[in-house]
Structure formats: structure tokens, C-alpha cells
C-alpha positions as CSV (number, residue, x, y, z in Angstrom):
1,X,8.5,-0.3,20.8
2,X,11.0,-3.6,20.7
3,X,8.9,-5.4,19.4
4,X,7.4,-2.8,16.8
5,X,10.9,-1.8,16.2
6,X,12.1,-5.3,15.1
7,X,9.7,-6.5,13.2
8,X,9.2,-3.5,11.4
9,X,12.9,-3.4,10.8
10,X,12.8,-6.6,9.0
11,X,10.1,-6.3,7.2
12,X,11.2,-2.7,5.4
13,X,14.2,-4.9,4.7
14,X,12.1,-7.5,2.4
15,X,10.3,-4.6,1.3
16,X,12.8,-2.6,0.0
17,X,13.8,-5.6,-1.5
18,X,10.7,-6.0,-3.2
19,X,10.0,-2.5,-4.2
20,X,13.9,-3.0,-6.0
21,X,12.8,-5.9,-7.9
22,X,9.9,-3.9,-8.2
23,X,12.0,-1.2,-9.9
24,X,13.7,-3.4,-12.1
25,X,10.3,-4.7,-13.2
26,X,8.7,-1.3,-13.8
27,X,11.2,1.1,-14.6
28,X,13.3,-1.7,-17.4
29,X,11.8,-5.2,-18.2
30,X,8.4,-3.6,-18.5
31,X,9.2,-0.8,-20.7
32,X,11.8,-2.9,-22.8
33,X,10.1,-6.3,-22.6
34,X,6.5,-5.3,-23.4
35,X,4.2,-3.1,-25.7
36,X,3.1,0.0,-24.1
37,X,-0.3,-1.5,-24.6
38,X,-0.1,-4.7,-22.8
39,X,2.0,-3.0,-20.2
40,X,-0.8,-0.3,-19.6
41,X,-3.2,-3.5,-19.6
42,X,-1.3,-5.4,-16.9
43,X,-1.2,-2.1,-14.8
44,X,-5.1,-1.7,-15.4
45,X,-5.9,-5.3,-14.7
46,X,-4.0,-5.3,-11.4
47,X,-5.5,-2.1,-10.5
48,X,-9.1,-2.7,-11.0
49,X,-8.6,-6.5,-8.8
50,X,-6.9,-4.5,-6.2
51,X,-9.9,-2.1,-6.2
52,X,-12.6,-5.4,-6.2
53,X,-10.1,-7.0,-3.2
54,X,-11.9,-5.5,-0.2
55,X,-15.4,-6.5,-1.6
56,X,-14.4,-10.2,-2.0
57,X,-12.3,-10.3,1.6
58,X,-15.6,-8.8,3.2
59,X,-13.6,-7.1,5.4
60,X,-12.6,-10.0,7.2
61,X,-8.6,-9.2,7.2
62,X,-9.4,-6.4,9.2
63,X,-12.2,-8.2,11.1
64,X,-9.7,-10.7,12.1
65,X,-7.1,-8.6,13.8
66,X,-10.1,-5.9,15.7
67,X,-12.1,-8.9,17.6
68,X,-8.9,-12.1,17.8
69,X,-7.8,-10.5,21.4
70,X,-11.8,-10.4,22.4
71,X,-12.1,-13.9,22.7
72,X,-10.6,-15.4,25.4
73,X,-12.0,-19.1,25.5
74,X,-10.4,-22.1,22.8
75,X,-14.3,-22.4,21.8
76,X,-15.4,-19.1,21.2
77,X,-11.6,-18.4,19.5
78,X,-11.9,-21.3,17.0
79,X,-15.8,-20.4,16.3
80,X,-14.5,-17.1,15.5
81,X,-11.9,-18.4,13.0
82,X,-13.8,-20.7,11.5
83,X,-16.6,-17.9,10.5
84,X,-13.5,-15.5,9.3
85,X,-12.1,-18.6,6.7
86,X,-16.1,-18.8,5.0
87,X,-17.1,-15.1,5.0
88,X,-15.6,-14.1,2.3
89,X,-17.3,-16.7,0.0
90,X,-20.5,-15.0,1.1
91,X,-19.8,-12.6,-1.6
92,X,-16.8,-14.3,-3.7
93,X,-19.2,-16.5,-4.9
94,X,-22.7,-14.1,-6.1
95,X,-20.2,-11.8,-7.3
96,X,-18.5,-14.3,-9.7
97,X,-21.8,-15.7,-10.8
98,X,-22.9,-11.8,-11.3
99,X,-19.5,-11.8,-13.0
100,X,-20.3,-14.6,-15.2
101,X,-23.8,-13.5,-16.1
102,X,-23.3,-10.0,-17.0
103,X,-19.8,-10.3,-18.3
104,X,-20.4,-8.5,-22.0
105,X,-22.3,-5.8,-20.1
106,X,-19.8,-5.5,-18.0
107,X,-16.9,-5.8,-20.5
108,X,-18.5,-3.3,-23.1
109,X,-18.9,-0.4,-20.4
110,X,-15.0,-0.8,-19.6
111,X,-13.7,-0.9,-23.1
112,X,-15.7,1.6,-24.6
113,X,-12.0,3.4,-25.1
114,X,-9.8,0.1,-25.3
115,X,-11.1,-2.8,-26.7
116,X,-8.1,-5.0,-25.3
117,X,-9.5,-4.7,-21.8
118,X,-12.4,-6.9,-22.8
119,X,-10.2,-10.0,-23.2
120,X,-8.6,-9.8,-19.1
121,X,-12.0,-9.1,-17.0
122,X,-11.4,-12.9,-15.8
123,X,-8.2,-12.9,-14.9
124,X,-9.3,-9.6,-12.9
125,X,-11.6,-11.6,-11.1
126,X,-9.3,-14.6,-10.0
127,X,-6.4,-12.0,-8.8
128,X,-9.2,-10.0,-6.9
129,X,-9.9,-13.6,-5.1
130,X,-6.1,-14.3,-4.6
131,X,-5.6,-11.1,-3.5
132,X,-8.7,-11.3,-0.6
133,X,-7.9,-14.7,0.6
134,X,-4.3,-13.1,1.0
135,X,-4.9,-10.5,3.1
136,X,-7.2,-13.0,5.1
137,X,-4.0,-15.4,5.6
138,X,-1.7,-12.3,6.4
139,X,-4.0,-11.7,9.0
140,X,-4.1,-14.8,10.5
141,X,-0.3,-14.8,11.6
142,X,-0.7,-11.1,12.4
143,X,-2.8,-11.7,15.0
144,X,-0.1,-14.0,16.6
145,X,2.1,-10.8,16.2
146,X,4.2,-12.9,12.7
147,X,4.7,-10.4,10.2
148,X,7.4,-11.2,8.8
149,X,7.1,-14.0,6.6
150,X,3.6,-12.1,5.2
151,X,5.5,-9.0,4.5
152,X,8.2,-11.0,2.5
153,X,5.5,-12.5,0.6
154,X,3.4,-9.3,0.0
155,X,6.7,-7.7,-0.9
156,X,8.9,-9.8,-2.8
157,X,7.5,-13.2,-4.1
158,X,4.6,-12.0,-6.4
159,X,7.5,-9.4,-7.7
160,X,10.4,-11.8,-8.3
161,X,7.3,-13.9,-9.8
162,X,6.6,-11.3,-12.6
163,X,10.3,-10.8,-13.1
164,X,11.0,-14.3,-14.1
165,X,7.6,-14.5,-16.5
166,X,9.4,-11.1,-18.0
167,X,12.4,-12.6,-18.9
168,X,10.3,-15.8,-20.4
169,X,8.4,-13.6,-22.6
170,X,11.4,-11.8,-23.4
171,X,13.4,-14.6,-24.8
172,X,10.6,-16.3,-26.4
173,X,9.4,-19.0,-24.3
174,X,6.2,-17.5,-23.2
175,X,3.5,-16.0,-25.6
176,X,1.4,-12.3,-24.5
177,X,-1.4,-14.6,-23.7
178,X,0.6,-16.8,-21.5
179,X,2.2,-14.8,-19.6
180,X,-1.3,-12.8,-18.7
181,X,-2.1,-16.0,-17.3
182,X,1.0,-16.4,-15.5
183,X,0.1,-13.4,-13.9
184,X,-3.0,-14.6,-12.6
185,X,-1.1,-18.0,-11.5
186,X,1.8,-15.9,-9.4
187,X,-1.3,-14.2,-7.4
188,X,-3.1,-17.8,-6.4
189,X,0.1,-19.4,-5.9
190,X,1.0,-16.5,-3.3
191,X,-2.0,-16.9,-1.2
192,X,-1.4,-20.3,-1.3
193,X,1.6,-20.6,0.1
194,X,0.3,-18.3,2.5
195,X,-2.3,-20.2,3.7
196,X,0.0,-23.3,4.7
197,X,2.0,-20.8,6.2
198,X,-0.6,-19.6,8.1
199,X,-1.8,-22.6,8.8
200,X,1.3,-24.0,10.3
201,X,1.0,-20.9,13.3
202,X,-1.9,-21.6,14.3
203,X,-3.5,-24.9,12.5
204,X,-7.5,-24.0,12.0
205,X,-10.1,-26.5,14.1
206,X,-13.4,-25.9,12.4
207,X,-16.3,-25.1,14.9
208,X,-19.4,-24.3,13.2
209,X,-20.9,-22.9,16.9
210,X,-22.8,-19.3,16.5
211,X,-20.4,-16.6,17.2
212,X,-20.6,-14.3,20.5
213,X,-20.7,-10.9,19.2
214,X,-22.2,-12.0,15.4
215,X,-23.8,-9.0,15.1
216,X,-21.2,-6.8,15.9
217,X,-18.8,-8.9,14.1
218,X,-20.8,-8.5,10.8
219,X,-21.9,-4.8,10.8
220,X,-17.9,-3.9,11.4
221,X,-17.4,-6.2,8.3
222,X,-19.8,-4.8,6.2
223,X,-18.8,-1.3,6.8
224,X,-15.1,-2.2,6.4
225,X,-15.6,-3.3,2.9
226,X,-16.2,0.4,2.1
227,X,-13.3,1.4,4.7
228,X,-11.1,-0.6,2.6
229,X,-13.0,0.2,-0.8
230,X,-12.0,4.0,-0.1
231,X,-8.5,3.3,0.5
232,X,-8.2,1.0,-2.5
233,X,-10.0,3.4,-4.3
234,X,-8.1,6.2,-3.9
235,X,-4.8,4.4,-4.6
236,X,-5.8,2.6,-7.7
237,X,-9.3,4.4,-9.1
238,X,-7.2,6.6,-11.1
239,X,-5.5,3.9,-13.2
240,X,-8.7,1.8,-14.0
241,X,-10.3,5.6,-15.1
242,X,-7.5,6.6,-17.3
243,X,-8.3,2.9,-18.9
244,X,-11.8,4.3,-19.6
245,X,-10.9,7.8,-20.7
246,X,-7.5,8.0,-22.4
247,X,-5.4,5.6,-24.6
248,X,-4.3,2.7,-22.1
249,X,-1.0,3.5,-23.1
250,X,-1.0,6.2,-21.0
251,X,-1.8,3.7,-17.8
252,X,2.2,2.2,-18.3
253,X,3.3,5.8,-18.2
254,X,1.2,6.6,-14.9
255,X,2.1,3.5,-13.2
256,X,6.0,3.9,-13.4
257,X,6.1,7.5,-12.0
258,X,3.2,5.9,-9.3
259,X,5.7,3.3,-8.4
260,X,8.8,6.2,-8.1
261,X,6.3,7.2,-5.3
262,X,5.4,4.4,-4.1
263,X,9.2,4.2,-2.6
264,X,8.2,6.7,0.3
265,X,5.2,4.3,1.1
266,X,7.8,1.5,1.9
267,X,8.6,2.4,5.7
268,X,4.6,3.2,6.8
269,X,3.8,-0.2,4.9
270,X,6.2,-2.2,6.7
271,X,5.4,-0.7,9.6
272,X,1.9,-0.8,10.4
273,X,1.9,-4.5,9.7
274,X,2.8,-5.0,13.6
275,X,1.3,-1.2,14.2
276,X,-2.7,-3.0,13.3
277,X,-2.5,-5.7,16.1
278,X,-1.0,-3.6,18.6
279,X,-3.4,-0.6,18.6
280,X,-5.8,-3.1,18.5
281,X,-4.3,-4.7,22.0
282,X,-4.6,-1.0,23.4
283,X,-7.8,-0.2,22.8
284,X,-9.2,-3.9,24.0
285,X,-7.3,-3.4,27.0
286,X,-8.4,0.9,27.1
287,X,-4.5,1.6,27.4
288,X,-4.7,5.1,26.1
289,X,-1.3,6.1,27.1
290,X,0.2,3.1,25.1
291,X,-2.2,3.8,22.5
292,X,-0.9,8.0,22.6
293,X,2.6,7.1,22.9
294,X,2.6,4.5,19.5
295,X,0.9,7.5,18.1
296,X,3.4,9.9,18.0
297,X,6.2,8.0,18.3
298,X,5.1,5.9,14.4
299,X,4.5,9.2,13.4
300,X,7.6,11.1,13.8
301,X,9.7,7.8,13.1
302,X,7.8,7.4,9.6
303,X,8.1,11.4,8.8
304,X,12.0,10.9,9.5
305,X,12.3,8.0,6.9
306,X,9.3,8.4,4.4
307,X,11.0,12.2,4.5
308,X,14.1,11.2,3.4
309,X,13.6,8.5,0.8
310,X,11.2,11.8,-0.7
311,X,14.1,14.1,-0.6
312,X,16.0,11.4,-3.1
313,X,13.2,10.9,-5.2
314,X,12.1,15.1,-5.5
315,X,16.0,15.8,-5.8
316,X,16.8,13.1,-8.4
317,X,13.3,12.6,-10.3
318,X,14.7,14.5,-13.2
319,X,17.6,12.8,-14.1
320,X,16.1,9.5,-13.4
321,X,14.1,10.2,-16.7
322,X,16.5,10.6,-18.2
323,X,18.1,6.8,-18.2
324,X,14.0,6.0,-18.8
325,X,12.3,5.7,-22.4
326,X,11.6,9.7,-22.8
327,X,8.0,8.7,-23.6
328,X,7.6,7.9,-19.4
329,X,8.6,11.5,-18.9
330,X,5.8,12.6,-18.9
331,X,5.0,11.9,-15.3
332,X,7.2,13.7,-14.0
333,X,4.4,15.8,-12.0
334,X,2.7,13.1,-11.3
335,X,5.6,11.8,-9.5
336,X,5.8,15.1,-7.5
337,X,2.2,14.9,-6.7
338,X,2.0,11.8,-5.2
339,X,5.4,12.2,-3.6
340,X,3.9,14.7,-1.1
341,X,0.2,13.0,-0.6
342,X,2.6,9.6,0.1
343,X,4.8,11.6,2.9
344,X,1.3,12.3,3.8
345,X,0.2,9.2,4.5
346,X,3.6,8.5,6.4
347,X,2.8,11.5,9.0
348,X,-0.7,9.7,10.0
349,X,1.6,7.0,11.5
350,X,-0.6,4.4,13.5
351,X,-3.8,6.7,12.8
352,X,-5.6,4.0,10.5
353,X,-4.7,1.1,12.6
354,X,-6.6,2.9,15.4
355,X,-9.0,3.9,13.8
356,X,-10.2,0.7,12.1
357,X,-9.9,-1.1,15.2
358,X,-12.1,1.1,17.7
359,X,-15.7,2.0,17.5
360,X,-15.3,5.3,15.8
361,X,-14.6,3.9,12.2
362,X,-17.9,4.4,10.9
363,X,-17.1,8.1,11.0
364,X,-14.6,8.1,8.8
365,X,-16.5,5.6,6.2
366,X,-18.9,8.3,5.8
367,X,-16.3,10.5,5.0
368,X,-14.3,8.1,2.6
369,X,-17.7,7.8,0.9
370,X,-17.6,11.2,0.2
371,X,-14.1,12.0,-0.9
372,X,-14.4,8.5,-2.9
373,X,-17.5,10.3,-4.6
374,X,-15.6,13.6,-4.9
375,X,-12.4,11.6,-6.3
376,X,-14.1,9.9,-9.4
377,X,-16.1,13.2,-10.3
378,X,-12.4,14.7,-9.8
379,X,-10.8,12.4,-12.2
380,X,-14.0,12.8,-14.7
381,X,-13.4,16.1,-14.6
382,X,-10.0,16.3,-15.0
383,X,-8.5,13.4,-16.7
384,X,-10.0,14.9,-20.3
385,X,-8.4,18.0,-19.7
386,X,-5.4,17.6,-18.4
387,X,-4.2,13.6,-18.9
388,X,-2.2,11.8,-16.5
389,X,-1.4,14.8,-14.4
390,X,-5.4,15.5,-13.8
391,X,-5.9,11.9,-12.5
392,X,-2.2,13.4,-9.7
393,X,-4.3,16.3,-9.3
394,X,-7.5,14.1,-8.5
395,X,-5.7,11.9,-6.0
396,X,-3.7,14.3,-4.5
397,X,-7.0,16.5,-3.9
398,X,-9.1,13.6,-2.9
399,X,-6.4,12.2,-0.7
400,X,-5.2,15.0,1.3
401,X,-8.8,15.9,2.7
402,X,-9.2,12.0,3.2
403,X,-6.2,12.4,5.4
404,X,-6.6,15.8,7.2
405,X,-11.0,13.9,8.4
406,X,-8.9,11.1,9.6
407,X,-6.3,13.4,11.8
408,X,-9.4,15.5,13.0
409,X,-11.5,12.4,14.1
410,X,-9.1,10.6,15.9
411,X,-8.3,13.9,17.9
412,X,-11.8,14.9,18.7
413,X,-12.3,11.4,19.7
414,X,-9.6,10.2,21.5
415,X,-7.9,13.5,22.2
416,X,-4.5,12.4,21.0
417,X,-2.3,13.8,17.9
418,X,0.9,12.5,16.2
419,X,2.2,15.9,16.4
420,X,4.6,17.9,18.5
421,X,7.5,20.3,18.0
422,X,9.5,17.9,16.1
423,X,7.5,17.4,13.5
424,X,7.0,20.4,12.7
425,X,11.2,20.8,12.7
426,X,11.9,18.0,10.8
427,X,9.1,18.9,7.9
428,X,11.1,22.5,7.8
429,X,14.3,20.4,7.3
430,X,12.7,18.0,4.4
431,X,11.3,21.6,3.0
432,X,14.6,23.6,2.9
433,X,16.7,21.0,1.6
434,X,14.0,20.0,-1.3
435,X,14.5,23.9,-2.3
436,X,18.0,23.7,-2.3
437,X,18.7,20.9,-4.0
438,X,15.7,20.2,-6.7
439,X,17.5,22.9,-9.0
440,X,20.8,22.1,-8.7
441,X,22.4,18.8,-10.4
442,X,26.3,18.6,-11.2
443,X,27.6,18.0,-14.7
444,X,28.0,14.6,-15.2
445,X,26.2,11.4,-16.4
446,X,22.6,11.2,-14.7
447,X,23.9,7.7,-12.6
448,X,26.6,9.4,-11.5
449,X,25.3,13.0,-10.6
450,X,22.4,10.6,-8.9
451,X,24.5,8.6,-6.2
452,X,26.5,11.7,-5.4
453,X,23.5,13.8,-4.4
454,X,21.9,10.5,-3.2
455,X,25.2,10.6,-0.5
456,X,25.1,14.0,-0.2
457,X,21.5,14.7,1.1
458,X,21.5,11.5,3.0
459,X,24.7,12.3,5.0
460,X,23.2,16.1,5.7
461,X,20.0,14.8,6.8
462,X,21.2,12.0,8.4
463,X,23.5,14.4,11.1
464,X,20.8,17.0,11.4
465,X,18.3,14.1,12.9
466,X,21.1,12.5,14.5
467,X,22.8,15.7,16.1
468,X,19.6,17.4,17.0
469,X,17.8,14.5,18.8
470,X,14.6,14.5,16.8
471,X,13.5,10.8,17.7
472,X,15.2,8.8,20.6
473,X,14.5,5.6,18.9
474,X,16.2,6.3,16.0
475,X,18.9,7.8,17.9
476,X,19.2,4.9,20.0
477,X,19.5,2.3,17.2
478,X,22.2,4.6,15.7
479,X,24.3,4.3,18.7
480,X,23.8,0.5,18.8
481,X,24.8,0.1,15.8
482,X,28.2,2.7,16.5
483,X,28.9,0.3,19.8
484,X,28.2,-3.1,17.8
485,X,31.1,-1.3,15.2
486,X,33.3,-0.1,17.7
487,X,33.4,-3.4,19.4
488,X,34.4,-5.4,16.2
């Protein structure tokens, strides 16, 4: 896992630095800078261009990274590229004419409930493009086993971006108007920057030679789309469906305690940037041990972090309202919700990067079809009646029977689980000390009653992993890092 372990390490370094700016952007500036309005409208806008992003990449960031190790001549290779850098116009391009055709159709269906969405469908559209084109850059240099640079920009530069057009609206210098267009500029200049990046690994030579494997190399493209659809979906439906059925207000509310959440996301995310490539190396080469050992390994590894960084969150949510406008409160179970379908996620460890690079993936499409389906009517359902927490309730549903398919495919298939013993310890750890600390705060200003059970459960966890041996990896970069001390 060197390599794995390195890379990963850096990148949930830029990531964490990116989810802080990220912090300071959604939990502060946001809520000081901006109208609850416009700051529900930037959270739906983003939302419904990450939801259109896998359409307009046409799978092709995933293509990319399943089929790069398959070809093993320069011709065939650069073929291959070539084909990846055009794909995704097949659809960018109908789809903005469509777009541009049907636009008040379109418009009036979506702001039937707030008439202020109307105004941003377009700069949807561009960040949906920026965002594809992205993720098909990202993948270039991940196939050459880079990940670091992409991480920083998918982490920090786009945040830091919106931080700075904050603090211009803030003191005047930009208007509402302009800085939802500086929004839109932040995204294209990212995935530019990106691209001559990318560009610079491994400079493209166009070959416009037919493709061995075309076939195959479409139909897993096609059906990716809705892989990624599902995922997106069930990450970002909710927001664009509180837009339709509830004051967009309520988005701005939804999207902070979503972004509290988020925070336990950090470690998988970083993570499976260098997990993607390398499951797909296993199963091109049929190294099912390899492929077995990542497994469980990712998995207990993310459980052990994404565990923690939940205990701070679930033990501190409460009086991290408290230094928020008391209007954002009111997501306080939202952020529980998520919380646990987030530590979720972690457990799967490398599960999606195997499945989405070997040939059972249409199994679970069929199934993300379904729970998608089952999510929306979910959030129809409940979003009238209950508000923000129905759309929690919808995702956390939809996502936890997402999961538990994926988990049940990939051992029926390839007869290989992330579990063992240790898991199931180190979830009774993250459950007992959630119960005995959610109800107990001390008596003293939230920031400071925050940091001291911050160090507290940190410390405690951090020895019971340590002392107990739950993973070796962790356990040996602890001691590296105790010799590296000791020898200064």
C-alpha cells in the first residue's frame, strides 16, 4: 500500500484544506455575506450541474481509467485517448442545443416554487460542462497514477476561488449578478488549468484510427452515465427537489449541515483517487489476492478515520450551532443523518472502484436505477411533510440500500468482503463513545467546550486503535512518525 498510502496521505492533506476553506465559506461568509435566497440559489445551481456532470462527461472519466492499462501498443493508446478527449461533445453539444431550445419549458417546470431559479439555468449548464471536462482531465493523470495535483484542484482552488468573489461582494466591488458569473468563471478556469496540467503528463497525439474494443468501450460508457447519474443523484437530488418544493431558503440551511457531513467523506474521497486505477490494474491483470487485500485493508483504514472525524462532528454538532445564525439549526438531524450514511460510504472502502472497473457494473446500474427511482418518490413524499429532515430521511433511506446491493454484489461475485473482526470492534468503539459523549458538554463557551472534547475523544480513540492493533498500517505510520521524533 506505499504507494496508496502516500498519495492518499497528501491528498487528504489538500483536502482537509479545502473542506476548511470550505468551512469558512459555508458555515460564515455565506451566511454573513449573502441573502438566504441567493445562498440557497448558489447551493441549487451547483447541485443540479453536479447532477447533469455525468451526462455531459459520458462516462468517459471512468472510461478512461477501466480500459488505459488494456492497451498496450503507442497506436491503439493514443487512438484510445483521442476518442476519450471528443466523447463527451457527443452529448455536450445536443444537450445545450436542447438546452437552448426548450429553455422556458425547462425554466418554468423548475421555478414553479422559486421564480429566482429561472435567471441561473445557464450558468448551470456551463458549470455542468466545466465540471465533465474536469473529471475527464483528472482522469487523465490518474491513469499515470498523479493524483495529487487533481485532488488539490478538486479540493481547494474552486473553494479559495469562491472565498475571494465572497469577500468582493462583501465589500462592494462585485454586484449579485456578478458574482453568479464569477462562479461560473472559477469552474471553467479550474478545468482549464487542469487540462494543461494534464496535458503536460502525458501531451495528447491525436489519432483518429477506429478503436480496438469500440463496442465495449461505448456500451461501458453509456451505462456509466447512469452509474455516475445514481451516485450524483443521491448526493445532490435532494437539494435541486427542496428548490422545487419548499422556499429555496431552506436549500442554504440544508447545504451547511450537508457540508458538516461532508467532513467524514474527506478521507474515502482522497483515498480512492489512487484506489480507482489500482483496482483497475488488478482486475486487468486477474490479481484477486491484491484486489482482496486493498479491499479490506481501504476499508478498515477509512472506518478508522471517517469514524473518528464522525465522533467530533456527532459529539460537538450541538454547540457548533450555536456560534451559527440560529436560523441553520434547523439541520441539526439532517447533520446526524447523513453523518452515519457518510461513515457508510467510508466502510465500502475500494468497493466502487472495483466495481466500476470490472464486468459486473451493470448489476449494480440496475439497482442504482431503482433506489434513484425510490429516492425521488422518497423525497416527494417526504419533503412536504417533513422539510429538510424528509429530504435526510430520503437519502439516508435511499443510500443505505444503495450501499448494502453494492456490498452484496461484489461478494457474490468476487467472493471477497471488507469485513473482519476489526471492524466490527472498532464500529463498537465509535458506538460507545458517541453514547457517552453526545449528552455530555462542559460549562463553558461553545469554542472552548468544543476543542476540549475535540482532544479528549481524539486522544481516547486514538490509544484504543493504537494500543489494540486494529490496522497495521496505521500502526506502522504511528511508529514512523514516534522514530522520526525521537531521532530529532
Amino acid at each position: 500500500m506505499g504507494i496508496v498510502a502516500s498519495q492518499s496521505f497528501k491528498n487528504i492533506v489538500s483536502t482537509y484544506i479545502g473542506f476548511l476553506i470550505g468551512a469558512i465559506n459555508t458555515l460564515f461568509l455565506y451566511v454573513n455575506f449573502m441573502s438566504d435566497t441567493y445562498y440557497g440559489m448558489v447551493g441549487f445551481m451547483l447541485s443540479a450541474a453536479f447532477v447533469l456532470m455525468p451526462l455531459m462527461a459520458f462516462g468517459v472519466n471512468n472510461t478512461l481509467v477501466k480500459f488505459y492499462s488494456s492497451f498496450k501498443t503507442r497506436l491503439s493508446l493514443n487512438s484510445f485517448l483521442t476518442l476519450m478527449l471528443f466523447l463527451p461533445l457527443a452529448v455536450i453539444i445536443p444537450l445545450s442545443i436542447i438546452g437552448y431550445l426548450a429553455y422556458e419549458t425547462i425554466a418554468d417546470f423548475l421555478s414553479t416554487e422559486n421564480a429566482l431559479i429561472k435567471d441561473y439555468l445557464w450558468h448551470t449548464i456551463v458549470i455542468a460542462i466545466a465540471l465533465a471536462y474536469f473529471e475527464v482531465f483528472f482522469a487523465w493523470v490518474k491513469v499515470q497514477l498523479q493524483t495529487v495535483f487533481g485532488n488539490f484542484m478538486k479540493e481547494v482552488f474552486h473553494r479559495t476561488g469562491v472565498m475571494v468573489l465572497l469577500f468582493l461582494l462583501y465589500f462592494e466591488v462585485l454586484s449579485i449578478e456578478q458574482f453568479m458569473i464569477g462562479i461560473v468563471l472559477v469552474y471553467v478556469l479550474r478545468m482549464l488549468i487542469m487540462m494543461f496540467y494534464a496535458f503536460s503528463i502525458k501531451l495528447p497525439v491525436l489519432v483518429f484510427k477506429k478503436v480496438n474494443g469500440i463496442k465495449a468501450i461505448l456500451k461501458y460508457s453509456l451505462l456509466i452515465i447512469v452509474a455516475g447519474s445514481v451516485a450524483t443523484i443521491l448526493l445532490d437530488v435532494d437539494k435541486v427537489m427542496l428548490g422545487k418544493y419548499i422556499h429555496i431558503k431552506n436549500v442554504a440551511y440544508y447545504n451547511v449541515a450537508i457540508f458538516i457531513a461532508a467532513v467524514i467523506a474527506v478521507p474515502q474521497r482522497a483515498m480512492h483517487q489512487i484506489l480507482l486505477p489500482l483496482s483497475a490494474k488488478y482486475l486487468n491483470e486477474r490479481d484477486m489476492d491484491s484486489l482482496a487485500d486493498l479491499y479490506r485493508r481501504s476499508s478498515l483504514n477509512l472506518l478508522i478515520v471517517a469514524g473518528m472525524i464522525f465522533l467530533l462532528i456527532v459529539l460537538n454538532i450541538n454547540q457548533l450551532y450555536t456560534l451559527i445564525d440560529i436560523e441553520y439549526s434547523v439541520g441539526l438531524y439532517v447533520v446526524l443523518l447523513i453523518s452515519f450514511t457518510k461513515l457508510y460510504d467510508a466502510v465500502l472502502g475500494s468497493n466502487n472502484a472495483i466495481l466500476f472497473n470490472s464486468d459486473y457494473y451493470r448489476i449494480v446500474l440496475i439497482l442504482g436505477v431503482v433506489l434513484v427511482v425510490v429516492m425521488i418518490l422518497l423525497n416527494i413524499v417526504l419533503i412536504p411533510i417533513y422539510g429538510l429532515n424528509g429530504a435526510a430521511l430520503a437519502t439516508f433511506i435511499a443510500v443505505f440500500l444503495y450501499n448494502t446491493s453494492k456490498l452484496a454484489v461484489v461478494y457474490r461475485v468476487f467472493g471477497i468482503t471488507p469485513f473482519s473482526s476489526k471492524t466490527f470492534k472498532v464500529c463498537a468503539l465509535i458506538i460507545l463513545m458517541g453514547l457517552l459523549g453526545y449528552f455530555w458538554d462542559f460549562n463553558f463557551h461553545a469554542i472552548l467546550n468544543i476543542l476540549l472534547k475535540s482532544v479528549i475523544t481524539v486522544v481516547m480513540f486514538s490509544i484504543v486503535i493504537y494500543k489494540m492493533n486494529f490496522s497495521s498500517d496505521i500502526n506502522s505510520f504511528v511508529n514512523k512518525l514516534l522514530a522520526n521524533l525521537r531521532g530529532k
